[in-house]
VOGU-3710 file (C-alpha; in Angstrom, 3 decimals, decimal comma):
1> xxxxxxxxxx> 20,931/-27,236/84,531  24,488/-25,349/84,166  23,907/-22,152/81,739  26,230/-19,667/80,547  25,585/-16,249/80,157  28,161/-14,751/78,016  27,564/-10,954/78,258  30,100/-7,707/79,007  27,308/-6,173/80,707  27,867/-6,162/84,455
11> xxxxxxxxxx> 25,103/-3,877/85,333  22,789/-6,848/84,366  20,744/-8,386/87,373  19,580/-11,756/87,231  16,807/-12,959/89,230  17,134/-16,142/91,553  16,110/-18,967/89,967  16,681/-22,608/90,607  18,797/-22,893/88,176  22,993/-22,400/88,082
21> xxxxxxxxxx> 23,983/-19,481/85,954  27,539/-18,336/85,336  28,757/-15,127/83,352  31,456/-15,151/81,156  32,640/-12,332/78,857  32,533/-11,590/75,184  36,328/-12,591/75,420  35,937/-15,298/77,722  33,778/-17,276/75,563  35,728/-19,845/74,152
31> xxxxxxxxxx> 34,671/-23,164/73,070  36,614/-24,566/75,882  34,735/-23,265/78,290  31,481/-23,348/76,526  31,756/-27,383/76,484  31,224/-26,796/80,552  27,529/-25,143/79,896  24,250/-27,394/79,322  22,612/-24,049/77,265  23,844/-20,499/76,252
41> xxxxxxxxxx> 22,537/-17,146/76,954  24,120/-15,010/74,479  23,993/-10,958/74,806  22,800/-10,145/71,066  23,055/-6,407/71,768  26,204/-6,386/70,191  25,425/-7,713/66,981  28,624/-8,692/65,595  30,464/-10,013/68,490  27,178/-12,269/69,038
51> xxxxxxxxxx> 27,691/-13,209/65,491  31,667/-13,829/65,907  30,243/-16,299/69,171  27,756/-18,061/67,507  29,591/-18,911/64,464  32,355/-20,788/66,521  29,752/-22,508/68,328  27,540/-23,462/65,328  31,172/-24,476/63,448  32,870/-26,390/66,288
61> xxxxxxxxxx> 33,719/-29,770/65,478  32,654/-31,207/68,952  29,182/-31,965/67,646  28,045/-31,264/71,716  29,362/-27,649/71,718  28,362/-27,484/68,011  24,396/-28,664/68,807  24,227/-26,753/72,454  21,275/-25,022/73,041  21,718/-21,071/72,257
71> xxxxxxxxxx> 19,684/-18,767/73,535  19,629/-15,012/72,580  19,147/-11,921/74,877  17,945/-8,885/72,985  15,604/-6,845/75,047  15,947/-3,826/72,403  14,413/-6,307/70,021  17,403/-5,781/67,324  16,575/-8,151/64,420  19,134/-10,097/62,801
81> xxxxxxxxxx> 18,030/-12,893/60,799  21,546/-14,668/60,557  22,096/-14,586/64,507  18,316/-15,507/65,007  18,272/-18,190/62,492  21,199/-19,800/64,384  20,072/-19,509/68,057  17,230/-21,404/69,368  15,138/-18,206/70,362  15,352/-15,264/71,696
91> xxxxxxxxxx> 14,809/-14,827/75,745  14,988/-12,471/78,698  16,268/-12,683/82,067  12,489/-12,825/83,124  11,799/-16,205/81,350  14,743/-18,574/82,748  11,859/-21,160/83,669  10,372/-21,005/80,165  14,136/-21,475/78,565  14,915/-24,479/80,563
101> xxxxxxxxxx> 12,025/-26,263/79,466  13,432/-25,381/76,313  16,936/-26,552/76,389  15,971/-29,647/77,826  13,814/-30,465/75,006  16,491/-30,189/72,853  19,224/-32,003/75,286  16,517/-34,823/75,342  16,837/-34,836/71,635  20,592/-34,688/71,358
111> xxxxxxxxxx> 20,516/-37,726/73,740  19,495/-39,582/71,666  21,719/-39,119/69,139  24,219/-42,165/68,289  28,213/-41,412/68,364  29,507/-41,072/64,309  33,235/-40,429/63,460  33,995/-39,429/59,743  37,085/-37,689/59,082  35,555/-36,437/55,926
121> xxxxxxxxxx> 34,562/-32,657/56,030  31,567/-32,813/53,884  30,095/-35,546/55,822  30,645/-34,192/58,773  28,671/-31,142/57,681  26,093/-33,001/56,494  25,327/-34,940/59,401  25,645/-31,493/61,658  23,145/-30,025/59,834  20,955/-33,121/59,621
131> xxxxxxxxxx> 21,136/-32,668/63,334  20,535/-29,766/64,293  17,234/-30,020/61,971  16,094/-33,227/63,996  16,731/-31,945/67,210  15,233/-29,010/67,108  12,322/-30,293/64,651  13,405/-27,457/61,900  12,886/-27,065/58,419  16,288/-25,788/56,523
141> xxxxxxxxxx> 14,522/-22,244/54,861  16,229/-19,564/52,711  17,157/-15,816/53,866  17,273/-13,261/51,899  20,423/-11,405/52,846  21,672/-8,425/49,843  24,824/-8,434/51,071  25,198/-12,609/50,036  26,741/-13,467/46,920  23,477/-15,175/45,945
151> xxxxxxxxxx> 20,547/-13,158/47,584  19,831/-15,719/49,846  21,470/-17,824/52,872  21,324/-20,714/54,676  22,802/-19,307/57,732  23,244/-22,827/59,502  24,885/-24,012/56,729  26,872/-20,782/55,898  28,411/-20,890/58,881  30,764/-24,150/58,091
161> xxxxxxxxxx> 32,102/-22,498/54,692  34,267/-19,157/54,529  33,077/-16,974/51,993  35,225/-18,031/49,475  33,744/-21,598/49,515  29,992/-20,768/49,795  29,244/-22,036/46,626  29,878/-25,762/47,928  26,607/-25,202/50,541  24,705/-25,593/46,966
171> xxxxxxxxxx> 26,663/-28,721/46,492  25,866/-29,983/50,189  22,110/-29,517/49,604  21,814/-31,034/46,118  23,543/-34,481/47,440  21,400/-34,295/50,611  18,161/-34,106/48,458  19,596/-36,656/46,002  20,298/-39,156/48,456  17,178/-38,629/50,373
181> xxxxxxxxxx> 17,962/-36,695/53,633  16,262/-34,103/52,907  12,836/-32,768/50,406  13,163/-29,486/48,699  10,562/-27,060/47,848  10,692/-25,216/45,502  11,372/-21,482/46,989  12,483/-18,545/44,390  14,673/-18,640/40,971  17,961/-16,488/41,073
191> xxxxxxxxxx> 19,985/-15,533/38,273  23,847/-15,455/38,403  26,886/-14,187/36,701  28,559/-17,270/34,995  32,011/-16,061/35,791  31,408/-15,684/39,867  27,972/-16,666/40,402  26,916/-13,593/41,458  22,879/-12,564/41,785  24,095/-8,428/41,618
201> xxxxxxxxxx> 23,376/-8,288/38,091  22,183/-5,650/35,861  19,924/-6,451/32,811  20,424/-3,833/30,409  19,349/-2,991/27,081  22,351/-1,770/24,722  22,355/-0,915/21,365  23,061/-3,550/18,247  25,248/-1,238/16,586  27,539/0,447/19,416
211> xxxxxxxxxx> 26,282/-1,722/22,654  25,792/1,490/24,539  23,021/1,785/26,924  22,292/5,490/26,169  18,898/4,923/24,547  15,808/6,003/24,805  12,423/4,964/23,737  9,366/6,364/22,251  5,759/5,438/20,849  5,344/4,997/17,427
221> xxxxxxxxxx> 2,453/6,329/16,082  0,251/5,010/12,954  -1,971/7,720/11,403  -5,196/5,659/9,918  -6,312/8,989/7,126  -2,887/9,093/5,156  -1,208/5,923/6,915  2,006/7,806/8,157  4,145/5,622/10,360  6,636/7,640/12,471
231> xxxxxxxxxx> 7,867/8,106/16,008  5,646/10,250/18,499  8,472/13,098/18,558  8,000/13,964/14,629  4,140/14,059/15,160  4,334/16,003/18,354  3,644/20,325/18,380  4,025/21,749/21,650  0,423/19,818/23,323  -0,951/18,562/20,375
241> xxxxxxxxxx> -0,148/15,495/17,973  -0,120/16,747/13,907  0,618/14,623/11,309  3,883/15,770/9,426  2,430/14,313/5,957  -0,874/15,748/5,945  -1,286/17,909/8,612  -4,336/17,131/10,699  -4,752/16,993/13,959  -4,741/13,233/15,790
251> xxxxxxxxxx> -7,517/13,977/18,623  -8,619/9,981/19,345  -6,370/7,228/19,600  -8,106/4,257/18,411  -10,094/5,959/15,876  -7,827/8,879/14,143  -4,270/6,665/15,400  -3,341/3,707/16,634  -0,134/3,184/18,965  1,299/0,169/17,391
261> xxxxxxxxxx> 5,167/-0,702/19,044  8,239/0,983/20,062  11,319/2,755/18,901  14,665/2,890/20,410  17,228/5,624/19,688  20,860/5,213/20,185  22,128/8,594/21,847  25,826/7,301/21,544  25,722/6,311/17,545  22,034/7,926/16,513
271> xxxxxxxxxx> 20,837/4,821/15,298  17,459/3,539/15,911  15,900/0,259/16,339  12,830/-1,794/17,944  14,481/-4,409/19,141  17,811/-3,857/21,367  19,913/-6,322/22,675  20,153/-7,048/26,782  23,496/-7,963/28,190  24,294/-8,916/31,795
281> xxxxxxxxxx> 26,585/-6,662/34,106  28,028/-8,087/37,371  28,309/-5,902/39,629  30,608/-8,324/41,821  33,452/-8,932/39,225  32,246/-6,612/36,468  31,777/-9,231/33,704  29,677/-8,555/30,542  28,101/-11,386/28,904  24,696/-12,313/27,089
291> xxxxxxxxxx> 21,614/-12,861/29,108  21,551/-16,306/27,574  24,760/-17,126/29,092  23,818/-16,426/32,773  22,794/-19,481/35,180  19,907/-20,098/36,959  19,496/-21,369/40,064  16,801/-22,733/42,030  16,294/-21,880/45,589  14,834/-24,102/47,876
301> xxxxxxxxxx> 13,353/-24,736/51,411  14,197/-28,410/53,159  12,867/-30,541/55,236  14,103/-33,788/56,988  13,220/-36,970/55,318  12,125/-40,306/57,291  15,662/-40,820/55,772  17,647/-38,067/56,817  16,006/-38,485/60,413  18,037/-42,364/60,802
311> xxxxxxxxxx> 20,989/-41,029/59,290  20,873/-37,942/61,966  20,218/-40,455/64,674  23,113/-42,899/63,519  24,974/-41,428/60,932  25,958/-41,230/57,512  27,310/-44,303/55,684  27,782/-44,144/51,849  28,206/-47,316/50,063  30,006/-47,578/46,997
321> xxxxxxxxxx> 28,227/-51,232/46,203  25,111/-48,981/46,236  25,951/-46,531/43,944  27,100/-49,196/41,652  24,687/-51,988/41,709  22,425/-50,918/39,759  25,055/-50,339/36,723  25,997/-54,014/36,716  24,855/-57,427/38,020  26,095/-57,999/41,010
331> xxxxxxxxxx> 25,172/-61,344/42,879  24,767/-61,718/46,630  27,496/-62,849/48,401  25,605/-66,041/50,165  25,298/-66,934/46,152  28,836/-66,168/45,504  29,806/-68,042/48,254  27,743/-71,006/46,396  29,062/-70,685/43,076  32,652/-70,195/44,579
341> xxxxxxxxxx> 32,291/-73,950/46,210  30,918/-75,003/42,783  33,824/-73,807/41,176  36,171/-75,268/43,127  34,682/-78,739/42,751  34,663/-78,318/39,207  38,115/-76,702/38,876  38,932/-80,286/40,629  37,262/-82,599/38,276  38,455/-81,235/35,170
351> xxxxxxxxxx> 41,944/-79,860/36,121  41,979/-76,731/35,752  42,656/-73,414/37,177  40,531/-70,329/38,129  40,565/-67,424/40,388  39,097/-65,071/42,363  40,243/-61,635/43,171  39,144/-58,650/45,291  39,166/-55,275/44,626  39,150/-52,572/47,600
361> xxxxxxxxxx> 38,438/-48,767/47,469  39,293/-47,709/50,787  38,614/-43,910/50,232  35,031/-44,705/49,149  33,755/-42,027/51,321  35,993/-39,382/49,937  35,294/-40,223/46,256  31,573/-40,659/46,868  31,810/-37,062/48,436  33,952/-35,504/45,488
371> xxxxxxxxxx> 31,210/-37,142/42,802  27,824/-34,941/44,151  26,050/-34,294/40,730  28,439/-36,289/38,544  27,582/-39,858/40,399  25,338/-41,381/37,575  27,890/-40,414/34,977  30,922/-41,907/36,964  29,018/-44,857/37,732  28,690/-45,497/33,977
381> xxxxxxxxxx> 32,240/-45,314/33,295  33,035/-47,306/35,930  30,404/-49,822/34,933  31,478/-49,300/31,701  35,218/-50,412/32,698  34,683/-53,680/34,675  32,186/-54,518/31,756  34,967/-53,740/28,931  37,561/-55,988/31,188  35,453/-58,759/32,523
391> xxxxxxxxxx> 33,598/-62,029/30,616  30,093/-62,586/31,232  31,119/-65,507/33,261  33,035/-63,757/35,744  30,884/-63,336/38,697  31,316/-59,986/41,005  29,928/-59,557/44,431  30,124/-56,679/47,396  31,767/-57,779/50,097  31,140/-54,326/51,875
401> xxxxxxxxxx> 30,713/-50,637/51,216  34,083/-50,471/49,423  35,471/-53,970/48,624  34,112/-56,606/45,501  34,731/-59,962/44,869  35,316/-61,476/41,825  35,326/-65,235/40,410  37,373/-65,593/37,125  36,701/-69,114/36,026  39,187/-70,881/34,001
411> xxxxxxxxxx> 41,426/-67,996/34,033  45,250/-68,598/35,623  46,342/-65,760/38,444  48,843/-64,116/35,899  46,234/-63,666/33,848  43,982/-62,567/36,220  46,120/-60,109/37,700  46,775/-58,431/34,716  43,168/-58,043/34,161  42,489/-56,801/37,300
421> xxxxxxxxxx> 45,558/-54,599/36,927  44,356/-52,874/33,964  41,076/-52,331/36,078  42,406/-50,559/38,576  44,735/-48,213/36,358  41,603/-47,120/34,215  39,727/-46,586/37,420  42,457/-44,629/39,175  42,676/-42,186/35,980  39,408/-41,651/35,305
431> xxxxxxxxxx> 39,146/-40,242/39,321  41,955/-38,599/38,703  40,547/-36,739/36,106  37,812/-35,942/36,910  38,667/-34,709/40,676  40,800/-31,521/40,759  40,950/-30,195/44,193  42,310/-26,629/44,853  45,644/-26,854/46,923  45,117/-30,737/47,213
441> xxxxxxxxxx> 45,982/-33,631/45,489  43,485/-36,191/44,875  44,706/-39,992/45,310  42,546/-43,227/44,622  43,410/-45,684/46,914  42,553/-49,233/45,399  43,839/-52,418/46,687  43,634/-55,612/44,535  44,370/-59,429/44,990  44,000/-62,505/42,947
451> xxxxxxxxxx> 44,735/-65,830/44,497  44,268/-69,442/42,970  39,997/-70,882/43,679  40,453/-73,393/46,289  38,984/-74,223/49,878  40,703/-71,526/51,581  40,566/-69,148/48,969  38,413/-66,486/50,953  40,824/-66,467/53,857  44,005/-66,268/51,675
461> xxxx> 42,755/-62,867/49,569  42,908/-60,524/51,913  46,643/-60,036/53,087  47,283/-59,482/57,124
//
């Protein structure tokens, strides 16, 4: 096995082993020459520039750089839970056997991964982090860090986002559990600003008059002999407690008094009160707002599904025929293929025309992407479209992922294409408006066809 030590220290001695080790510098680690190693030793004595290291590693969009084995020296025993949760473990020059056996556990893994292209980001994510879970047979857990925007990280999955993006890595894990990949469990609830989902909040109590938070609160006190209700301060003579209507002496609460509730005074306005109000103040972008109006989120821990465990080992396919089926009748295509020939033979008997038509999505993957939470409501109003502009007769099938067929019987091309037309315009805006990118421009591409039923009317749809 080739390993890398990547280190500045040259005083550093390492023992023979049988195994080939070469140094490189903090500033001769590059992914370039990374790719050369089978595992990393990493010098984690310098926190940050370890950090800097295993970030481009963990990020690296050649999945074998990105899912090399990392281990990380520390003999001080420094703890850092974002470097240590994105190494394998932490190691000495002492324990090179133990390490090996290690990293080839995890090569062996990786081996038997199978080769996935997407050039979709988000997918590309997913499946890294799918992987790196199987091979190194992880569960995905929260760490609290203060200095995150939400109290918590996922540092595997923190390190694909820049900071001002980490609020997608919520949207990455909600459409992993949704489809299956992955099982949350329920971990901790957070509170956030609702301007920039912030947890550095401050819960305060202000005043209902002035909304200052100057107050102060004190006992009241409920005198049982004469039944004078006032705060503790009126009652109070240097260390004893004296009623101010009739001028005894309160010796034993419960039987001479009773502490009933609380009283707030307003230091700004003087006005008193039992029941304040509590605002929110965000420390990160200094918003006020009602508690009510904060959001909550729930933090979770992960583990791989039987699901997410294929889609790590071959990839990640989304299928737009899937996320639709179940919003419309669609027939196989074996069936379709049937009733096609059926048509046909009628259309011949009785003279007269029909059609069939295909309609093609061919950034599926995108658009499934771009959906996350919103997929169910989509699907409706796509559902909702094809049912406003097709009969009940009309029969639709999936030809793949991103491509349906559809038989319009007794319906002429023209008329069929303007149909189909006004299908894909209502299905173009609706993405349209509903995707807004930042610095991007979102554009459906959908293809559509209509072509006369006859024997070679599957071969003549599809354009070369």
């Amino acid at each position: 096995m080739k390993i890398a030590f990547i280190t500045d220290d040259t005083s550093l001695k390492i023992p023979p082993v049988n195994t080939e080790i070469g140094v490189l510098s903090l500033k001769e680690a590059e992914i370039e020459k990374i790719a050369d190693y089978e595992a990393i030793i990493l010098d984690a004595r310098k926190i940050e520039e370890a950090k800097i290291i295993l970030n481009s590693i963990r990020q690296s969009n050649i999945e074998s750089v990105a899912l090399k084995p990392v281990f990380l020296y520390n003999p001080g025993e420094t703890e850092n839970i974002e470097l240590e949760s994105l190494a394998d473990r932490k190691t000495d020059l002492g324990r090179i056997a133990e390490l090996v056996t290690n990293a080839e556990s995890i090569l062996k893994s990786i081996s038997t991964l199978t080769e996935f292209k997407t050039e979709i980001f988000e997918i590309a994510v997913m499946l890294k982090i799918l992987r790196f879970l199987y091979t190194r047979e992880r569960k995905l857990t929260p760490l609290i860090l203060p200095s995150s925007r939400y109290g918590y990280i996922y540092p595997i999955l923190s390190s694909q986002f820049p900071d001002t993006e980490d609020f997608r890595i919520f949207e990455i894990l909600s459409l992993m559990e949704q489809q299956g990949f992955l099982l949350g469990k329920f971990f901790d609830r957070v509170h956030l600003c609702n301007k920039c989902h912030s947890a550095f909040l401050n819960f305060r109590e202000i005043c209902p008059s002035c909304r200052s938070s100057n107050l102060s609160v004190e006992n009241v006190i409920h005198h049982f002999p004469c039944g004078y209700v006032s705060p503790e301060s009126k009652f109070t003579y240097g260390d004893q407690l004296i009623c101010p209507k009739c001028n005894k002496i309160l010796r034993h609460i419960g039987m001479d008094y009773e502490k009933p509730s609380s009283i707030f005074k307003c230091h700004s306005c003087q006005e008193t009160f039992q029941e304040p109000l509590v605002e929110c103040f965000c420390f990160h972008c200094k918003t006020v707002s009602p508690v009510e109006q904060k959001i909550t989120r729930d933090i979770k821990s992960y583990e791989l599904t039987p699901t997410g465990k294929n889609c790590a080992i071959y990839g990640i396919r989304f299928s737009l025929a899937d996320f639709l089926k179940d919003k419309f009748d669609l027939v196989e295509y074996n069936d379709f293929k049937r009733m096609l020939t059926f048509e046909n033979e009628r259309k011949k008997r009785y003279k007269r025309e029909s059609s069939i038509g295909f309609f093609q999505i061919t950034n599926s993957q995108e658009i499934y992407m771009l959906i996350g939470e919103r997929k169910n409501e989509l699907a409706m109003e796509i559902a909702r479209i094809i049912k406003e502009n097709f009969r009940g007769s009309d029969v639709i099938t999936a030809l793949n992922e991103s491509t349906f067929l559809i038989l319009l019987p007794e319906t002429t091309t023209e008329n069929s294409k303007i149909v189909l037309g006004r299908v894909k315009t209502n299905i173009e805006n609706l993405l349209r408006s509903n995707f807004h990118i930042p610095g991007k421009t979102f554009v459906p591409q959908i293809s559509v066809n209509i072509v006369p039923v006859n024997e070679s009317s599957l071969n003549n749809l599809f354009p070369e």
